[in-house]
C-alpha positions as CSV (number, residue, x, y, z in Angstrom):
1,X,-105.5,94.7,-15.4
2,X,-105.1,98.5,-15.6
3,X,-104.5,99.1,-12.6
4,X,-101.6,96.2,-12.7
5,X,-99.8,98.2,-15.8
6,X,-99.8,101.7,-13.5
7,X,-98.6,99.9,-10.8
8,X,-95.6,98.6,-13.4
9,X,-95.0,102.1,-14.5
10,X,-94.7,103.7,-10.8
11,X,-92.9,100.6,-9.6
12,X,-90.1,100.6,-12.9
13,X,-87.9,103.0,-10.8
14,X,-87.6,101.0,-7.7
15,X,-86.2,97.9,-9.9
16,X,-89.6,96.2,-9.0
17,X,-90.9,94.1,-12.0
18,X,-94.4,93.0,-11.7
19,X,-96.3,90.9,-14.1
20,X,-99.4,89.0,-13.3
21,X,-99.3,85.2,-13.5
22,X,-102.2,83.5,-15.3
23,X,-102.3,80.2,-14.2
24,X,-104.6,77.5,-15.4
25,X,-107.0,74.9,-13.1
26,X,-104.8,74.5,-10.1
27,X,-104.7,71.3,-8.1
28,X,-105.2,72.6,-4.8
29,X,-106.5,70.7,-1.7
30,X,-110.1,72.0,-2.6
31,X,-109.8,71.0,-5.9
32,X,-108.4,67.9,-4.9
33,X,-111.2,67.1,-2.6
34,X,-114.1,67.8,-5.0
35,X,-112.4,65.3,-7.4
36,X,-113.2,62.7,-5.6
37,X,-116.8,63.2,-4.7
38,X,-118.2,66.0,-7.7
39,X,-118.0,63.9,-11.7
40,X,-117.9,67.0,-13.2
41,X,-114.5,68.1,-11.2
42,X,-113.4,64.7,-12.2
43,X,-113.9,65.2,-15.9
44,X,-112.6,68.4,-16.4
45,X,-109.1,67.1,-14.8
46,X,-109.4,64.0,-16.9
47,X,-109.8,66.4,-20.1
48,X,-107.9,69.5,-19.4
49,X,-105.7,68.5,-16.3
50,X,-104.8,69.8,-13.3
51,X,-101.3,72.4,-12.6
52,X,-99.7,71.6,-9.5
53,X,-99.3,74.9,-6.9
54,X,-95.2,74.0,-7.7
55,X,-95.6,74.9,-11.6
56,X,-96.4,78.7,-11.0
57,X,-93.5,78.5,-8.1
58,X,-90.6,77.6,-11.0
59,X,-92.3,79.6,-13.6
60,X,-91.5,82.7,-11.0
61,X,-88.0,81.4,-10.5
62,X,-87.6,81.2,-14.1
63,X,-89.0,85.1,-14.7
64,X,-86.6,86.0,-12.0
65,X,-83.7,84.6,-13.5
66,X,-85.0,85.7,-17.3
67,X,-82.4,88.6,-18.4
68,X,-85.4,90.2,-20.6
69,X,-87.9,90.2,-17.2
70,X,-88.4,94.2,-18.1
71,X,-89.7,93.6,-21.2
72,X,-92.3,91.4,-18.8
73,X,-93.3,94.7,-16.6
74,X,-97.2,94.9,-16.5
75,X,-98.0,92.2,-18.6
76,X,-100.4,89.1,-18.0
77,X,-98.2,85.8,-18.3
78,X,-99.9,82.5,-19.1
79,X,-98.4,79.8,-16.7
80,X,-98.5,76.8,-19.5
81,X,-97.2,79.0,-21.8
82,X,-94.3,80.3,-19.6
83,X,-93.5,77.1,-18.6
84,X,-93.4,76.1,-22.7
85,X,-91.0,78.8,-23.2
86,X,-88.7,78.3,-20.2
87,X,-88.5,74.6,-20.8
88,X,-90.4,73.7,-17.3
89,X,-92.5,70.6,-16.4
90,X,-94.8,70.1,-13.8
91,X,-94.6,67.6,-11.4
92,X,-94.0,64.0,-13.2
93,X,-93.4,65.5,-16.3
94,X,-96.7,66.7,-16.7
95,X,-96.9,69.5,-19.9
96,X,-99.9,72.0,-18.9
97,X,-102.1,73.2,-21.2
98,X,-102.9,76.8,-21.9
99,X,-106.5,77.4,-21.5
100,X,-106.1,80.5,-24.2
101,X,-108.2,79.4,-26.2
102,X,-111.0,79.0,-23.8
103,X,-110.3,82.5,-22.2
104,X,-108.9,83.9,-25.5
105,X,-106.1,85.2,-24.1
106,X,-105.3,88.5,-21.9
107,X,-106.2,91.6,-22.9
108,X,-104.1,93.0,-26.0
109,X,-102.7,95.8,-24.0
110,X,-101.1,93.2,-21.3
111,X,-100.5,90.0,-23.5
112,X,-97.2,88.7,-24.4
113,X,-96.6,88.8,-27.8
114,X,-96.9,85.1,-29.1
115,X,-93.7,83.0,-30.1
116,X,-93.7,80.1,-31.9
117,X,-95.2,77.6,-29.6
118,X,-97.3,74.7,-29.5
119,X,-99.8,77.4,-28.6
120,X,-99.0,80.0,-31.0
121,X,-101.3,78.4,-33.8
122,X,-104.8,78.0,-33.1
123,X,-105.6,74.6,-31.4
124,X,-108.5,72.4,-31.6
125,X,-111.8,74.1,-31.1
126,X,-115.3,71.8,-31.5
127,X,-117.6,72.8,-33.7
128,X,-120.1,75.1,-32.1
129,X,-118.3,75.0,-28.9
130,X,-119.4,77.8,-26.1
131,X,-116.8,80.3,-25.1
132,X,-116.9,81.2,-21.8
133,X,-118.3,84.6,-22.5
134,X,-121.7,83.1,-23.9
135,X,-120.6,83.7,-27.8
136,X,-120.3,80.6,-30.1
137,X,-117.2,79.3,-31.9
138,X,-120.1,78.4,-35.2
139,X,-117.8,76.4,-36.8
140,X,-120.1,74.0,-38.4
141,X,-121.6,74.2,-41.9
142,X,-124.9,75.4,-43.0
143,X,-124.8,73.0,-46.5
């Protein structure tokens, strides 16, 4: 992600604003196709869901048209979250979730500073659930 912040800096007097886009699990045809024959695929659609390839194509249509896209330059942009804020839907209506609290978010230096959002207050999190890192939410009691 660095090297995406330098590239911000060195691109800000061309008028270039790049941001990185962060999206969640994607429906593409791959995906698609192991839904249907790996359970484990299936599941974690049926529990998290699936963005379509179109979500991240109006989120970057709605950064384009966003007056404040400087403020964006060099910063990591969570697709559900994006879409929250710009008022977007995915295809039928569908409201993505933002897997932030599975990847705990961008790094600092690149995040977006959090608005009040659905996913601006910390969501549900089992108790000893495994972050992807290894570590251990430990939320249950020892009494």
């Amino acid at each position: 992600m660095q090297g995406n912040f330098e590239r911000a800096r060195s691109w800000m007097v061309d008028a270039i604003r790049p941001c990185l886009l962060w999206p969640g699990y994607v429906a593409t045809e791959r995906m698609t196709q192991l839904m249907e024959t790996d359970p484990a695929v299936k599941q974690l659609k049926e529990k998290m869901g699936f963005e379509s390839t179109e979500l991240s194509g109006r989120v970057i249509r709605a950064l384009y048209d966003d007056p404040n896209l400087l403020t964006l330059s060099g910063k990591t942009i969570i697709t559900a979250e994006a879409a929250e804020r710009y008022g977007i839907s995915d295809l039928d209506g569908y409201e993505p979730k933002s897997l932030r609290w599975i990847y705990r978010g961008p790094h600092p230096a690149f995040d977006i500073p959090q608005e009040r959002s659905r996913f601006a207050t910390a969501p549900y999190i089992p108790a000893n659930a495994t972050i992807l890192d290894g570590s251990s939410t430990n939320l249950t009691s020892q009494d």
